[in-house]
N, C-alpha and C positions, 0 to 999 in steps of 0.2 A: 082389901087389897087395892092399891093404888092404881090410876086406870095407866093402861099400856102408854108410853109415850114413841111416837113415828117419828124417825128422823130420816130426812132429804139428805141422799146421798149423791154428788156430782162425781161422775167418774171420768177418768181417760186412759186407754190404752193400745198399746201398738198387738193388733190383731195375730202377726205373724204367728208366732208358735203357739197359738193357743187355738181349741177346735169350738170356735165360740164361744158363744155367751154360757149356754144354758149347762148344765151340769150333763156327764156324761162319763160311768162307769168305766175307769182304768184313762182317760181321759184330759189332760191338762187345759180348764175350760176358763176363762173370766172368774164366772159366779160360784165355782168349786174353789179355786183361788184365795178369791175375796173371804169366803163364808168359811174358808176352813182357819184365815187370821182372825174371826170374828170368834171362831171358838175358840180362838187362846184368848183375845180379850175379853172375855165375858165366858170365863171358865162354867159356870153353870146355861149356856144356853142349849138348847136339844140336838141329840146328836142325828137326828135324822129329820129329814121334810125342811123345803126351802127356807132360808132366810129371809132371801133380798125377792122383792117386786121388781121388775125392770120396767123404762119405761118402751124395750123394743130387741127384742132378742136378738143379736149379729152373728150371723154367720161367721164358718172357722174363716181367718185371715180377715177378718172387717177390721178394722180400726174405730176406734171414737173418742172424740176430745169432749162431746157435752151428752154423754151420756147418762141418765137420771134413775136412780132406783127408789125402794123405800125399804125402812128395817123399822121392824115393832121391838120394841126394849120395855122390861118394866122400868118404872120412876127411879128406883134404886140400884138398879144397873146404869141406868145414864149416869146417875150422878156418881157413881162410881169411879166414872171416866178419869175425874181428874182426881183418883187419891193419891198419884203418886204427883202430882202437878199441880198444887194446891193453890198458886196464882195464877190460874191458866182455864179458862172458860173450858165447860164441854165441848164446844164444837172444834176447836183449837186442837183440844187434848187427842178428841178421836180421831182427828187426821192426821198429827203427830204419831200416833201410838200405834196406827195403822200401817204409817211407814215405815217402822220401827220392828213391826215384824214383819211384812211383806219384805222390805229392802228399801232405802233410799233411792238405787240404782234398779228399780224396779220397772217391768214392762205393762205393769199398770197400776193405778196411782186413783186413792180417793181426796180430789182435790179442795171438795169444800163438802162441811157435814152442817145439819140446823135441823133445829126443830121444826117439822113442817107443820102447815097451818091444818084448821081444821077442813075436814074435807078433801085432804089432798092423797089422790093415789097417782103412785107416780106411772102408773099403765093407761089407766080407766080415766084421769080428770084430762091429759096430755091432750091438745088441738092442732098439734104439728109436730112431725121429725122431719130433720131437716140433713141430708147428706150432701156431701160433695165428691165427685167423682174426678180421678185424674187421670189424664189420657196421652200417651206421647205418641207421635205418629216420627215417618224415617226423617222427615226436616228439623225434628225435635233436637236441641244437641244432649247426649247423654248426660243425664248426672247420677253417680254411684250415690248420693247420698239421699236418692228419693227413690232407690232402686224398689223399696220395698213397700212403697205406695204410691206406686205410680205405672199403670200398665200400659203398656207398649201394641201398638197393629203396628203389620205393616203395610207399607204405601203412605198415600198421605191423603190427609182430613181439610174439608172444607167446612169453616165453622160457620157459613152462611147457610151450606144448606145443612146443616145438622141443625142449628137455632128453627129454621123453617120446621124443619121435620118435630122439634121439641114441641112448637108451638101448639100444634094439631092436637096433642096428648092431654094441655091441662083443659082441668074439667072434672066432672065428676063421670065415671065410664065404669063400664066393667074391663078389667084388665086381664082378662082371664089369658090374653092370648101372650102377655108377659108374666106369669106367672107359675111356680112348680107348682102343681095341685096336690091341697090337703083335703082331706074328708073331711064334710063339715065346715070346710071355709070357706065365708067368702070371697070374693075377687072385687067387689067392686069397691073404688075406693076417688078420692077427691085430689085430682094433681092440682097443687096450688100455683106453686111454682114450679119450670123444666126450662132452665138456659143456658148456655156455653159462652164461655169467654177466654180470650187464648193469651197466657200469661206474658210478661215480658220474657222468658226463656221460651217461648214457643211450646209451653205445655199448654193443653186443652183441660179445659174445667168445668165442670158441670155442676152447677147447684140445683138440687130437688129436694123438691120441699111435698109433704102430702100430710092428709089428716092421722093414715097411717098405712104400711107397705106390706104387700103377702110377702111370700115366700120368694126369692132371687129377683123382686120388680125392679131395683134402680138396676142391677145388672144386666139387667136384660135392656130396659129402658134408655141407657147406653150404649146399650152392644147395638141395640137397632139405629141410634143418633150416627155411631161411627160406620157403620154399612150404608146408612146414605153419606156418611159423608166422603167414603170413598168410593161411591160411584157404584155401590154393586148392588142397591136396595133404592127402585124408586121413591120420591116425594110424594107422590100421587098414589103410591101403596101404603102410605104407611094409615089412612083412614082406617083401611078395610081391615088392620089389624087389631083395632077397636072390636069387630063383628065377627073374631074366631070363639070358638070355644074352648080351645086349650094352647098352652104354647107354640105360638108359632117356631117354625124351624129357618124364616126365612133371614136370618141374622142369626149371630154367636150371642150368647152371654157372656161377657166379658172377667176376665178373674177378679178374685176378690181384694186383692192387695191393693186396688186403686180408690178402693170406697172407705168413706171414713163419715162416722155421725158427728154430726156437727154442734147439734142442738135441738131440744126439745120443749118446745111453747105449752106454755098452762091459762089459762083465765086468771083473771083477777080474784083475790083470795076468796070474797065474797061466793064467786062463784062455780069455786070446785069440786063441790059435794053435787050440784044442781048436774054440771058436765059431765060427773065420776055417774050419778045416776042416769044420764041420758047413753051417753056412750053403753053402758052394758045393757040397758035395755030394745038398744037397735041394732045392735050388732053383737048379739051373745056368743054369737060363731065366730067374732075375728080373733084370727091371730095375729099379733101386732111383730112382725120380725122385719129384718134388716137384711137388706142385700140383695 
């Protein structure tokens, strides 16, 4: 039998009406979506237990434009791909053929497919997700056409001390006191990056970047930026939120419409099988989600 072939799949989609990533019984999810046009393409593939590896499971309403999975095919279903497309490379074919049943005018979209290298899982080799958060505050002026990614406080945001307050965060820490607690999961995790920049229409932006995020962390990790930055969450508290043991209450979480995954970093090919096996053996407990 021919050995399985993986292919790297880059995703993007608008979070709105879907209740996340992960599959979920009676449920309109991302990866129920995706996997249920994978069984029309590849009519013999099993009708039950996951398809797709993700590289960071999102929350309902998250959005992502460089989101990363992986799919195991045998050899002769890849090449399959293109028998109705006979000039037209597989990776071509699959993202074609993919829109073709999803919809052209679809709310989520697999925008580039490859054969991935060897060693490559798109959860376990991954050394960064990276999100961006958007933020309008009352100075902001409305736009209806970012209504749906882009959340709103009100009052208004100071992006010097919300940068001050960001700064404190990166590092590697335990984040327990921004995060919904799972059993079994870790909290502690590696902020790389945490900074705000306030766009020429007066929207606030937040890029966060980490090794990988628990449960609701850029949400919350915002929600606290924007409570200092409207004056109701001291600078000089936000240390001590490092040293809670479970979510603090001292700021909101912020809604999910304004977070969106950006991109997700790998090693160099050589080295993905090396990171695929360090990451599961130091952190067999994380769960790698979004939001």
């Amino acid at each position: 039998m021919d050995s399985p072939v993986r292919i790297r799949l880059d995703i993007a989609y608008d979070g709105t009406a879907f209740s996340g990533w992960a599959v979920q019984p009676g449920l309109r999810t991302v990866q129920g979506t995706l996997e249920d046009a994978l069984r029309i393409l590849y009519r013999d593939l099993p009708e039950d237990g996951a398809l797709l590896t993700v590289a960071g499971r999102t929350d309902a309403g998250v959005h992502a434009l460089g989101q990363v999975a992986h799919l195991d095919l045998r050899a002769d279903q890849w090449a399959a791909t293109t028998r109705r497309a006979a000039k037209t490379e597989p990776p071509d074919a699959f993202v074609r053929r993919m829109a073709g049943i999803i919809g052209n005018d679809a709310d989520v979209v697999v925008t580039k497919a490859a054969i991935a290298p060897a060693g490559f899982d798109a959860r376990f080799s991954a050394t960064w997700r990276r999100y961006e958060y958007r933020l309008a505050d009352l100075a902001t002026p409305p736009n209806p056409l970012e209504r749906h990614r882009t959340a709103l406080v009100r009052g208004h945001l100071d992006v010097d001390r919300m940068n001050e307050a960001a700064r404190m965060l990166v590092g590697l820490h335990d984040f327990a006191g921004f995060c919904r607690p799972r059993a079994g999961a870790t909290t502690v995790r590696t902020l790389q990056r945490f900074e705000w920049r306030r766009s020429e229409r007066g929207t606030f932006i937040a890029d966060v970047q980490a090794d990988a995020f628990c449960h609701s962390m850029v949400r919350s990790l915002v929600g606290m930026c924007a409570a200092v930055g409207q004056g109701r969450l001291a600078v000089d508290r936000v240390s001590e939120l490092l040293e809670v043991s479970e979510r603090s209450n001292a700021f909101a979480v912020l809604p999910a419409r304004g977070l969106t995954l950006t991109a997700v970093g790998y090693p160099d090919d050589p080295d993905l099988a090396a990171r695929q096996e360090a990451t599961r053996a130091k952190r067999p407990a994380l769960r790698v989600v979004g939001g």
